[in-house]
C-alpha positions in Angstrom: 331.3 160.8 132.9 332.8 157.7 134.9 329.7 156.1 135.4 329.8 156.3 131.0 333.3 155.2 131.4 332.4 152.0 132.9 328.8 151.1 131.2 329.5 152.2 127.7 332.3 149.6 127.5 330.5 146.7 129.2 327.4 147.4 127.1 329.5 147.3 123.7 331.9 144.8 124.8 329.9 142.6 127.5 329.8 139.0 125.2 333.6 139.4 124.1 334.3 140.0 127.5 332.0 137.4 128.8 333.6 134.7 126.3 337.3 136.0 126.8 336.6 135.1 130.6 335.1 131.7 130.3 337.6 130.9 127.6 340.4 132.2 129.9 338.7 130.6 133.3 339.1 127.1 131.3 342.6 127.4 130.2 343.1 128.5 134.1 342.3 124.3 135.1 345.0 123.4 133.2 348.0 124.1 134.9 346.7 122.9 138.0 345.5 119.5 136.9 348.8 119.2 134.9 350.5 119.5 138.4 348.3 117.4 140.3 349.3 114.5 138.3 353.4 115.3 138.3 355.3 113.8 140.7 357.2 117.4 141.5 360.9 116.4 142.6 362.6 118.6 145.0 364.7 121.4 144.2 368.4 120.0 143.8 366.8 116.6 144.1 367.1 115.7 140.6 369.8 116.6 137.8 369.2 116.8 133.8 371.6 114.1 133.5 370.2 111.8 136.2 366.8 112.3 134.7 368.1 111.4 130.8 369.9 108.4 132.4 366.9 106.8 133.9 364.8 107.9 130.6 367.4 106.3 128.7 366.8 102.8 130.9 363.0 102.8 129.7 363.3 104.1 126.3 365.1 103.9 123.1 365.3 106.3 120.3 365.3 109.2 122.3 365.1 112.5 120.2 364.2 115.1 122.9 363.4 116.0 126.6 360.6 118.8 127.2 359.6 119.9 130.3 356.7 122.0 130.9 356.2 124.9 133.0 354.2 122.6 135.3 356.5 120.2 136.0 356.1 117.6 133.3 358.2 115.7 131.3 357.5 114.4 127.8 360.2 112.6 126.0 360.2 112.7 122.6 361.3 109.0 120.7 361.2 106.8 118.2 360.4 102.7 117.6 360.5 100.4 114.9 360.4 104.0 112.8 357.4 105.2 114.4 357.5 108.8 115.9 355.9 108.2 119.8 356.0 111.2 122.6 355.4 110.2 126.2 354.6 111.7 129.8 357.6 110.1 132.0 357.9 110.0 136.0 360.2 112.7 136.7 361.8 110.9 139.7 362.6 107.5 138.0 362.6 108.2 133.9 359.6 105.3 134.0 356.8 105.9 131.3 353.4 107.0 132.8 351.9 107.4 129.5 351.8 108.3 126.2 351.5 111.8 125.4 348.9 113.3 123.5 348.1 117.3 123.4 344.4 118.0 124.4 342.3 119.0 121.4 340.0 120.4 123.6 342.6 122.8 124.9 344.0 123.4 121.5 340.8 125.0 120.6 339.5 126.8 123.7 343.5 128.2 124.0 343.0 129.1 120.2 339.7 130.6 120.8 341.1 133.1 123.9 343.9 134.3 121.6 342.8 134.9 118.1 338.6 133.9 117.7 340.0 131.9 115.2 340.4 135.0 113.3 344.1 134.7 112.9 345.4 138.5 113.2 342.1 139.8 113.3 341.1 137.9 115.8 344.2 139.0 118.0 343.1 142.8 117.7 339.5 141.6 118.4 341.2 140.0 121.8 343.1 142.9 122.7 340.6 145.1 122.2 338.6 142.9 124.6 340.9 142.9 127.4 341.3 146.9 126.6 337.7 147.0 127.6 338.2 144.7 130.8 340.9 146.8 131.8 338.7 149.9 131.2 336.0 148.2 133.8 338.5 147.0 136.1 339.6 150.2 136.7 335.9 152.3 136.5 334.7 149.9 139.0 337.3 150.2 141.3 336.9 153.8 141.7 333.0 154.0 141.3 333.0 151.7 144.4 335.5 153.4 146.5 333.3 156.8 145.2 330.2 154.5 146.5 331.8 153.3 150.1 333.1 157.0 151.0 336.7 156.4 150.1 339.6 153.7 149.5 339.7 153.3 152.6 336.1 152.0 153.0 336.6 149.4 150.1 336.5 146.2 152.5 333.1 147.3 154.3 330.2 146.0 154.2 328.3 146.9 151.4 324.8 148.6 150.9 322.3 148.7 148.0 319.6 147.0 146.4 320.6 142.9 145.5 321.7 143.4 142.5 323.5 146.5 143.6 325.2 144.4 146.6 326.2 141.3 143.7 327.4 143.1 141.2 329.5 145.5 143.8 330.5 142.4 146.0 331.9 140.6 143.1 333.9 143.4 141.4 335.5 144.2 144.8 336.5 140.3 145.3 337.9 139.9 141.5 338.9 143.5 140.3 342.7 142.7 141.3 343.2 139.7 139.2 340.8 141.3 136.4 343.6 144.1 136.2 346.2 141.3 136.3 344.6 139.3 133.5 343.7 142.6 131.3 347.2 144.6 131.8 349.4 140.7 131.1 347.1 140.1 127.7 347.9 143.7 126.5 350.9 143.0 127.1 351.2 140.0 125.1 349.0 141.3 122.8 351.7 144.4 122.2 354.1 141.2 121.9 352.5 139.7 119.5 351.9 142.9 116.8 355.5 144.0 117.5 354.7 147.2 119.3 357.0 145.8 121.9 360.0 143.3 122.4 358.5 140.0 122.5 361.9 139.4 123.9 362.4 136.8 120.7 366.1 136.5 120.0 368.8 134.6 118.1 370.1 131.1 119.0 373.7 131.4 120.2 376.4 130.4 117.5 377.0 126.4 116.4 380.5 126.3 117.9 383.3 124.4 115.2 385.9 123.8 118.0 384.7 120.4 119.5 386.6 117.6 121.8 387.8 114.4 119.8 386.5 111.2 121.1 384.2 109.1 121.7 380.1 110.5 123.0 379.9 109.8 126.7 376.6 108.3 128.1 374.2 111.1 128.3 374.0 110.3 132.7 377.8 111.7 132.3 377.5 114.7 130.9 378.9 117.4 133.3 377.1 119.9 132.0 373.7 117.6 132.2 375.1 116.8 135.8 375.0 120.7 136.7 371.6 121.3 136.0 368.8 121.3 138.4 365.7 119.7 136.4 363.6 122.3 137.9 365.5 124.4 135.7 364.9 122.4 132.1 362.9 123.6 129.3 364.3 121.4 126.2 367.2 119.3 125.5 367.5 118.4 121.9 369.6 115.1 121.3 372.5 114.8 118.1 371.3 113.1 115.4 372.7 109.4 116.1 375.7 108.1 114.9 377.4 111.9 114.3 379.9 112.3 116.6 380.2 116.3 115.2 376.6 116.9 116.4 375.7 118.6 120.0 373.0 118.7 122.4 371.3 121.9 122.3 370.0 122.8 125.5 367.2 125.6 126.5 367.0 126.4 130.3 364.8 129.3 132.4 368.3 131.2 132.2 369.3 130.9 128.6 370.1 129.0 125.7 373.3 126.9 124.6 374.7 123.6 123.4 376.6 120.6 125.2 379.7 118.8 123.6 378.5 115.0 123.6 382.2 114.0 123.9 383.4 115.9 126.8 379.7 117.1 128.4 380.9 120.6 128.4 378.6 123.5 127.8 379.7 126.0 125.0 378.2 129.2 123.1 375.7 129.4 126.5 374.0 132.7 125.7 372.1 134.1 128.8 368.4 135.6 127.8 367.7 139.4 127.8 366.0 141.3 130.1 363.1 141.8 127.4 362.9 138.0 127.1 362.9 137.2 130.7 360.0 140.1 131.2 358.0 138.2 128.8 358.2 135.2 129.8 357.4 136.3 133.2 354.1 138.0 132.1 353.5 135.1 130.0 353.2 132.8 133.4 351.2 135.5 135.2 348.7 135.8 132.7 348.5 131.8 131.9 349.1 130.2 135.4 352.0 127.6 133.9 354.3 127.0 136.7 351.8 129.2 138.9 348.8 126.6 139.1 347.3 128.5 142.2 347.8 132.1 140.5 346.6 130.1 137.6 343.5 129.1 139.8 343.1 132.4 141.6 342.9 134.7 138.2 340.4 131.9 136.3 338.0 132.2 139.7 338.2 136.0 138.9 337.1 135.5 135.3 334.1 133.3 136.5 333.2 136.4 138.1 332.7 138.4 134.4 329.7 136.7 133.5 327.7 137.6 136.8 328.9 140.8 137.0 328.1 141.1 133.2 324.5 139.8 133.6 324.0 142.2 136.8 325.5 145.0 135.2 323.0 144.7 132.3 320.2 144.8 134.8 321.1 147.7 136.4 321.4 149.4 133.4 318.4 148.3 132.1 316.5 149.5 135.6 318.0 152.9 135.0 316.8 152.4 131.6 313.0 151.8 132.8 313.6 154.2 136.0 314.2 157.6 133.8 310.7 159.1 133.8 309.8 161.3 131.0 308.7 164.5 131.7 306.0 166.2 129.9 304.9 170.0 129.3 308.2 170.8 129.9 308.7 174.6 129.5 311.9 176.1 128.5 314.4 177.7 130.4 313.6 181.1 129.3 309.6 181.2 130.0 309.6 178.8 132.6 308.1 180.3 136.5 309.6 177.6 138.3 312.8 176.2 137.6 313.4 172.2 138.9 316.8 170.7 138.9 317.4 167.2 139.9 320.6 165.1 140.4 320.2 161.6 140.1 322.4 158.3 140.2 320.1 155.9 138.9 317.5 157.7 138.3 314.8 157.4 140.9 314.9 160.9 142.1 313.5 161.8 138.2 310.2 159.8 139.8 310.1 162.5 142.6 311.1 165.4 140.3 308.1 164.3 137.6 305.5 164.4 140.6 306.3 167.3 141.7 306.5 169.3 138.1 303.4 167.8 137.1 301.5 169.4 140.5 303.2 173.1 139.4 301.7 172.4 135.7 298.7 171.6 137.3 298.6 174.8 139.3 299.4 177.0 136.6 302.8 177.7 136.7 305.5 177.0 133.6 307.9 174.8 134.8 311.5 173.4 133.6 313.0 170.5 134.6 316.5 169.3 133.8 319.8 167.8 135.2 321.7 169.9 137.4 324.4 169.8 135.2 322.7 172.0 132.8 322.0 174.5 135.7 322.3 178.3 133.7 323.5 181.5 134.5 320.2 183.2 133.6 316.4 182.1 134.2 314.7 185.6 133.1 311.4 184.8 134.0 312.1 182.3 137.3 310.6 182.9 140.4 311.5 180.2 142.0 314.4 177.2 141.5 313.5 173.8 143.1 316.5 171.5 143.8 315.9 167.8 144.3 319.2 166.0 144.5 320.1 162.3 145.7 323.8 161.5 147.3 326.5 159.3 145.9 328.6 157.3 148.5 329.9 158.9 151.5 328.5 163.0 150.1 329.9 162.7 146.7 327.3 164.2 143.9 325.3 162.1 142.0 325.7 161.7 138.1 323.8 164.3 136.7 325.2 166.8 139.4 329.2 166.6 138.9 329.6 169.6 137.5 326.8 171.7 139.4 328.9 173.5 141.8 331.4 174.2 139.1 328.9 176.2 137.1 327.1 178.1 140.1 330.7 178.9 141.1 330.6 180.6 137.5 327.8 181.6 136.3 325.4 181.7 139.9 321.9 182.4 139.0 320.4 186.1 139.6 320.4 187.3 143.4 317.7 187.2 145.8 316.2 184.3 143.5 314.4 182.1 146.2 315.3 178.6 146.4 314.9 174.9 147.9 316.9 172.0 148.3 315.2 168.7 149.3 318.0 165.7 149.6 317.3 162.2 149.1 319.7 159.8 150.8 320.0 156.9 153.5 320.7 157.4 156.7 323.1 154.9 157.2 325.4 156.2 155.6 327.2 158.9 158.0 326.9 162.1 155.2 323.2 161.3 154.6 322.5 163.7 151.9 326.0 165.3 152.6 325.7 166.5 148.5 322.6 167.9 149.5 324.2 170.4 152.0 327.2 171.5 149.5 324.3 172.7 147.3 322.3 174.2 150.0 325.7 176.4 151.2 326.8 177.4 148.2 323.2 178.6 146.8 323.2 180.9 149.8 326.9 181.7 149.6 326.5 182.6 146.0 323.3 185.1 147.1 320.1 183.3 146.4 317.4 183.3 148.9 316.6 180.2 150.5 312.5 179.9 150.2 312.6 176.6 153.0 315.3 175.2 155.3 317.1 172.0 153.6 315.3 169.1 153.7 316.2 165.5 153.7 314.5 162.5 152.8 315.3 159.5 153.9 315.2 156.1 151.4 312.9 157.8 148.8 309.7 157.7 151.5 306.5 159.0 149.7 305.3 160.3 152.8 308.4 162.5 153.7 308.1 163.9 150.5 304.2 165.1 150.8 305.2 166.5 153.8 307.8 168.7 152.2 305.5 169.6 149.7 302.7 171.0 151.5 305.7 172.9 153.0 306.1 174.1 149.9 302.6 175.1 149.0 302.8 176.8 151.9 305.6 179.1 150.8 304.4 179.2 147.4 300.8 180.1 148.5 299.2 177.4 146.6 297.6 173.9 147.5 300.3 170.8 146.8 299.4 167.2 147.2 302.2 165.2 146.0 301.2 161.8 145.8 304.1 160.1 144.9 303.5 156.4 143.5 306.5 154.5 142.8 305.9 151.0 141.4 305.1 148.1 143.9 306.3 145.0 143.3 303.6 142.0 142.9 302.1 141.8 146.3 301.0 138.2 148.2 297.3 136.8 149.8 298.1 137.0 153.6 295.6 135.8 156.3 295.8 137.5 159.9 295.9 134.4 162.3 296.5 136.5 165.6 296.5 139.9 166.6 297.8 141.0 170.5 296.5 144.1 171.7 298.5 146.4 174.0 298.8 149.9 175.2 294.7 151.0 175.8 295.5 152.3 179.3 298.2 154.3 178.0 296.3 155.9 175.2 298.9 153.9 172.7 296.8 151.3 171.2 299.2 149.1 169.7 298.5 145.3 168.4 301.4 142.5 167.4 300.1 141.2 164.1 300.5 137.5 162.9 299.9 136.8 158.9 300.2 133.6 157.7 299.4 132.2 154.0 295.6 131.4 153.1 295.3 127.9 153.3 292.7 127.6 150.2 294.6 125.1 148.2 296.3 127.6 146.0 299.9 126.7 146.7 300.9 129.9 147.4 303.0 130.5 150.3 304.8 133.3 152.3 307.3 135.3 150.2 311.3 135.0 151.4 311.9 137.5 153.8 314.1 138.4 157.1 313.3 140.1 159.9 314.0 143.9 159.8 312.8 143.5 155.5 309.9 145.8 155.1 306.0 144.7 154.3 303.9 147.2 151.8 300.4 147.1 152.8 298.2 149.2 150.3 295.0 150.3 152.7 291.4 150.4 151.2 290.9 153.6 149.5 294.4 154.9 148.7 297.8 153.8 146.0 300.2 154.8 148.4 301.8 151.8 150.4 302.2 152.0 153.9 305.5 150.0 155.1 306.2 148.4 158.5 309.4 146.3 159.6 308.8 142.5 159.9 309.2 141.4 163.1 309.7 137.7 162.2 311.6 136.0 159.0 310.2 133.5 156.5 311.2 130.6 158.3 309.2 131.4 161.3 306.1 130.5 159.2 304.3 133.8 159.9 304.9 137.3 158.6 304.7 139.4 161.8 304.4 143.0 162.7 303.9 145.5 165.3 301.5 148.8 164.5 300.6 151.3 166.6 297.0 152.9 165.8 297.6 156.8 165.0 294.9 159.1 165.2 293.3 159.3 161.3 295.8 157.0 160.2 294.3 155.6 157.3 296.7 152.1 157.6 297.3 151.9 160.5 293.6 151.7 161.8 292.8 149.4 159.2 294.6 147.0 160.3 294.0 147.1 164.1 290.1 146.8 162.9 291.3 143.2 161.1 289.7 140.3 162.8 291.1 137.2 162.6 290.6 135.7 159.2 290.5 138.7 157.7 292.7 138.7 154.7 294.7 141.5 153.0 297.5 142.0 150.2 301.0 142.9 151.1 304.9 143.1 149.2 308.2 142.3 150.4 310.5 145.4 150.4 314.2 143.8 151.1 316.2 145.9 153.8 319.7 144.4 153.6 321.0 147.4 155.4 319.1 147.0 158.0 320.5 143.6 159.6 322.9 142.2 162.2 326.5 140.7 160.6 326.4 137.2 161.9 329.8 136.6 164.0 331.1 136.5 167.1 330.3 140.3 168.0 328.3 141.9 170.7 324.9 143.4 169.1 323.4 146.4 170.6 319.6 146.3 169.6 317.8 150.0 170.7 314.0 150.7 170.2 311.0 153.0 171.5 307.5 151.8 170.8 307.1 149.6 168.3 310.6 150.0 166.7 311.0 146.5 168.7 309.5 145.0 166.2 312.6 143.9 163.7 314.8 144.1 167.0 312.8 140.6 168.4 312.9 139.2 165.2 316.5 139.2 165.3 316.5 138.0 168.6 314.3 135.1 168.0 316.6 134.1 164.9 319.7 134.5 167.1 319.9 130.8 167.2 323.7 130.7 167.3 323.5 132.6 170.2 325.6 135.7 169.4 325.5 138.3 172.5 322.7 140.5 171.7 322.3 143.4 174.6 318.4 144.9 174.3 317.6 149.0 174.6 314.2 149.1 174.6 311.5 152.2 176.0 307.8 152.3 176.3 305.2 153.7 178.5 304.1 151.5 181.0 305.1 147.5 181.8 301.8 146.8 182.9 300.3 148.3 179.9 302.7 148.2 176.6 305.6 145.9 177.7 305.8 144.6 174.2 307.2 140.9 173.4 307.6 140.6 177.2 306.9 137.0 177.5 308.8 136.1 174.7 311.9 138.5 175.7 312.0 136.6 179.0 311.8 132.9 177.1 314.9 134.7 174.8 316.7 135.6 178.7 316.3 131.8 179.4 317.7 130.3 176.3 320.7 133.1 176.0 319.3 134.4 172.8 319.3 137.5 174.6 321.8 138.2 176.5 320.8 141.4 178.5 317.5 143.6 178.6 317.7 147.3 179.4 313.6 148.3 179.5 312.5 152.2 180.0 309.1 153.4 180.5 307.9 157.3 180.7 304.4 156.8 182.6 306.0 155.3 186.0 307.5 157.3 188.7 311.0 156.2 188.1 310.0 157.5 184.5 312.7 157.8 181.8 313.6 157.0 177.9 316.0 154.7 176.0 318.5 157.4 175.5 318.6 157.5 180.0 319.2 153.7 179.9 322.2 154.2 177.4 323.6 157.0 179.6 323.3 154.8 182.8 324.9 152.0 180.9 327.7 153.7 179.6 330.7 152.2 180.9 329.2 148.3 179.6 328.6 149.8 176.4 332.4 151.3 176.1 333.3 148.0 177.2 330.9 146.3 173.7 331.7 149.1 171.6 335.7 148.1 172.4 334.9 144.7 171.8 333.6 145.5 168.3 329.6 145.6 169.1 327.6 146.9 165.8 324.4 149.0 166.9 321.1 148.8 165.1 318.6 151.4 166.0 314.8 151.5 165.3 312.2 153.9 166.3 311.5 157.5 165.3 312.7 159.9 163.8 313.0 162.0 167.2 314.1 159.2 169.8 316.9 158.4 166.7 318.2 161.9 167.1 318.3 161.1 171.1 319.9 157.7 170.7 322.4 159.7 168.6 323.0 162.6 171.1 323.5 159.8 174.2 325.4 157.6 172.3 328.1 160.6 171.4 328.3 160.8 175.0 328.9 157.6 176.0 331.5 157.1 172.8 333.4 160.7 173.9 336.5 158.6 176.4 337.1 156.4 173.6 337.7 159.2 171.0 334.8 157.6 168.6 331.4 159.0 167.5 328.1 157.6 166.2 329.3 158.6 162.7 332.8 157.2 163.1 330.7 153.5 163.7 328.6 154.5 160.5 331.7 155.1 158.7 333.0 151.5 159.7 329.3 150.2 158.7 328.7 149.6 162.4 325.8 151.7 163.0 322.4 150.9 161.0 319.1 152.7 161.4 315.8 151.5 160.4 313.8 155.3 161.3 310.1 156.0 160.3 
């Protein structure tokens, strides 16, 4: 419901939006190139009747003084009969030029309010910053829904790019779009007289006036009193009638000035209503606010980008919702599949896995978990694949799941499975996941397998988990999942370093570069700790590995160990140099160091080393980097040791902690971290982030030793993961 809060608007609205915010970003300049050029006096430093005085020494005819919320003064006169206006120095009365009002501004100012619609316009407008106020606010709580709380709002930010831009920039202008939406309704209100514009009468023409002759205008008392910083008009008599006054408008009211004695009468002092107008009227245009001016039109600039990214996103969600066919309904279906999805790429997992039941024979129904019933009559089984949203929130199309099985729970004993799909950075990885798994077994189902979890949608997790449940189901299940691969690149291995044959860990360091056949075609953009999707001979199913090297060190590099049968990963220890193969670039934001002046704590078994050297080697600002790192043997699988002891010499790498297992002094990473504990309290203290790669079993070490260590100072590995300070990269 809020993610249709938020898109439905900025799909219906998105170009009135987009051209309210450029229009509005435009008038933003004005204010503040109005006060660049405007000598600003002092407060107290210069009086109304100073001012008029010194006008009155450069000009003739004088008909009216104006000053503008800015800070300018135009003067109003006439010469030889010809109506002139003029921009005057505000210090010294002298002319700095004529006046003329900027057409351009006229029309982009007429543009933003009305379309040039007149009324209809104005309703058009409103109803455009109604929608902006609508996504302003949507946004706001779908992040902090996406970061794990308000509290998490100014972390750093995971996702996909688009994801990362279009969250990035709503977080950075969503305060001044709720400013600039809430201030136009306002005016808006204002303007179709649902509210007080805070318009009222001028004050009475008083008939009681002082005999004598009109002083100079310099000796006005009343003109003396008044700080020009507080001036909006004064309106000269008409010349030559000595019953005529001044009328005077300042920022606290409105009244007229006796040109005989310079006294101020009928002075009516502006309501509340007006005052709270005009107040929003400044907020929402910038005059006399030139840097709030500034600030909000910087926040509209950000409207078309989030616009253009927010109709990508839809759009993927769009082409990512996968149709499902031979769909049985809920009443004859054998198996019974619910799946909860954010953006859709769980239905890719779901559609695999109904298509292997059809093709076994069984009826199967598939829908959102929000349609979950109180009655399958024919079920055997129910199936739940479900993602997570933000920090173990449910996904879209799972809101209102455990509000209906709190209901209406399915029949008892029905057997069940729950398989999560999240990312384990975030520190409830598929937290959603477990609600659903508890509260099928509290509400009496029977679970068919434990909970699993799957971590960033990896194919080969979820074959795993399905000959699990062919297993349980007695029948034969090969889910080959095939998501689509981006366009892959030509790459030419140059190098390959063999380690690890006396250990029985064949392992090689693999150098691609670019064919050099004339093509033109170089390496993609990529960073170390990005993944590479190698498609071996014979099979659709990628295998990815984390680059050990970035773009800009001219090779694509990683590090493979050879697995018995592994269909990839003897392929490519069997490449001789020259060979060539085709691979994509998988971008792994998450998975990366924030640049600063932090301590970086880099942990790895095997050839988890990979990405953790190729931050090292790109470490050229030197930022302490402190290296965890366990193999088997130093004389046998000491991987990147030469180039870890050239990183040592140049303070790329600040400290290495190595552990081996085949030695007699034998031990693991997580016994180094242990032994290190007190410097590691001391990096952790100082704000160190921690990036962990390896498998899935040394992870859950790194984790348990890592509690340890972090017990004195009351913190956890999921309090750093919570404050975006702990980042895995497991396989």
């Amino acid at each position: 419901m809020l993610r249709s809060l938020h898109s439905i608007p900025g799909l219906i609205a998105a170009l009135l939006v987009m051209l309210l915010a450029i229009s509005g970003a435009t008038l933003a300049l004005n204010p503040a190139l109005e006060r660049l050029h405007t000598p600003q006096p002092a407060v107290a430093q210069v009086s109304v009747g100073q001012l008029a005085g010194r006008i009155a020494g450069h000009l003739s005819g004088i008909e009216q003084i104006r000053r503008t919320p800015s800070g300018s003064v135009i003067v109003y006169h006439s010469q030889d009969g010809q109506a002139l206006a003029s921009t005057v120095d505000p210090l010294t009365g002298a002319v700095l030029a004529p006046y003329a009002p900027s057409v351009f501004a006229r029309w982009v100012k007429e543009l933003h309010r009305s379309l040039f619609l007149d009324t209809t316009g104005h309703a058009v407008s409103a109803l455009g910053a109604l929608a902006m106020l609508l996504l302003a606010c949507s946004g706001a709580v779908l992040l902090a829904r996406r970061v794990g709380g308000w509290g998490n709002l100014l972390r750093p930010l995971r996702g996909s790019f688009s994801q990362r831009w279009h969250a990035e920039l709503g977080r950075l202008t969503t305060l001044g779009l709720l400013l600039s939406a809430l201030s136009g309704l306002y005016l808006s209100a204002g303007t179709f007289g649902l509210i007080a514009d805070g318009s009222q009468a001028e004050p009475a023409v008083p008939t009681l006036l002082s005999a004598g002759p009109a002083l100079p205008v310099a000796s006005l008392p009343a003109l003396q009193a008044l700080d020009l910083n507080d001036l909006h008009e004064l309106v000269y008599p008409s010349p030559g009638n000595p019953q005529d006054l001044y009328s005077l408008r300042t920022t606290a009211g409105e009244g007229y000035v006796d040109q005989a004695s310079g006294a101020l009468l009928s002075f009516q002092p502006y309501a509340g209503a007006h005052q709270a107008y005009e107040l929003i009227y400044r907020l929402h245009t910038g005059e006399g606010l030139w840097w709030l001016g500034l600030l909000l039109g910087t926040c509209a600039l950000g409207v078309p980008l989030m616009s253009v990214t927010g109709l990508w996103l839809w759009w993927r969600r769009r082409q990512g919702a996968t149709p499902i066919h031979d769909n049985s309904t809920a009443a004859n279906a054998d198996c019974v599949i619910l799946v909860g999805s954010e953006n859709n790429s769980t239905w890719g997992f779901a559609h695999t896995l109904h298509q292997a039941l059809v093709m076994a024979g069984i009826k199967v129904h598939s829908a959102p978990m929000n349609q979950l019933q109180s009655d399958y009559p024919k079920a055997r089984h129910l199936l739940i694949l479900t993602a997570t949203h933000g920090d173990g929130d449910a996904p879209a199309s799972a809101t209102a799941f455990l509000a209906r099985l709190g209901q209406n729970p399915p029949g008892p004993g029905l057997p069940f499975a729950v398989l999560g799909f999240g990312d384990r950075q975030f520190p409830r990885f598929c937290g959603f996941a477990e609600q659903v798994q508890n509260a099928l077994a509290a509400s009496g189902a029977r679970p068919l397998l434990p909970l699993d979890c799957i971590h960033r949608q990896c194919a080969q997790e979820f074959q795993r988990w399905g000959q699990a449940l062919g297993a349980a189901l007695g029948l034969e299940l090969d889910l080959q999942h095939h998501s689509q691969t981006p366009p892959s690149h030509d790459l030419e291995l140059v190098e390959s370093v063999a380690y690890g044959a006396q250990v029985q860990a064949p392992t090689r360091i693999l150098r691609f570069k670019a064919p050099a056949d004339g093509s033109g075609q170089g390496l993609p953009e990529f960073q170390a700790g990005d993944l590479v999707g190698i498609l071996p001979p014979g099979t659709a199913q990628p295998r990815f590995y984390s680059l050990a090297s970035s773009s800009a060190d001219g090779v694509l590099e990683i590090c493979v160990r050879k697995h018995p049968g592994g269909l990839c990963s003897g392929f490519l220890h069997d490449l001789q140099a020259g060979a060539r193969i085709q691979g994509f670039i998988q971008p792994n934001p998450q998975f990366r160091p924030v640049q600063g002046s932090q301590p970086v704590i880099l942990i790895g078994a095997g050839t988890g080393i990979g990405p953790l050297a190729g931050f090292i080697r790109g470490n050229r600002a030197r930022q302490p980097m402190h290296l965890y790192w366990g193999g088997r043997h130093p004389a046998s699988d000491f991987l990147y040791e030469p180039e870890l002891k050239g990183y040592l010499a140049d303070r790329r790498l600040t400290a290495l902690h190595a552990a081996f297992s085949r030695v007699p002094a034998r031990g693991y990473v997580q016994d180094r971290l242990l032994a290190d504990a007190l410097a590691l309290r001391r990096l952790v203290e100082k704000g160190a982030q921690v990036l962990v790669c390896g498998s899935r079993d040394m992870a859950k070490g790194v984790i348990q030793a890592l509690d340890e260590v972090l017990a004195p100072l009351n913190l956890s590995v999921l309090t750093l993961k919570a404050q975006g300070r702990y980042r895995e990269d497991i396989y």
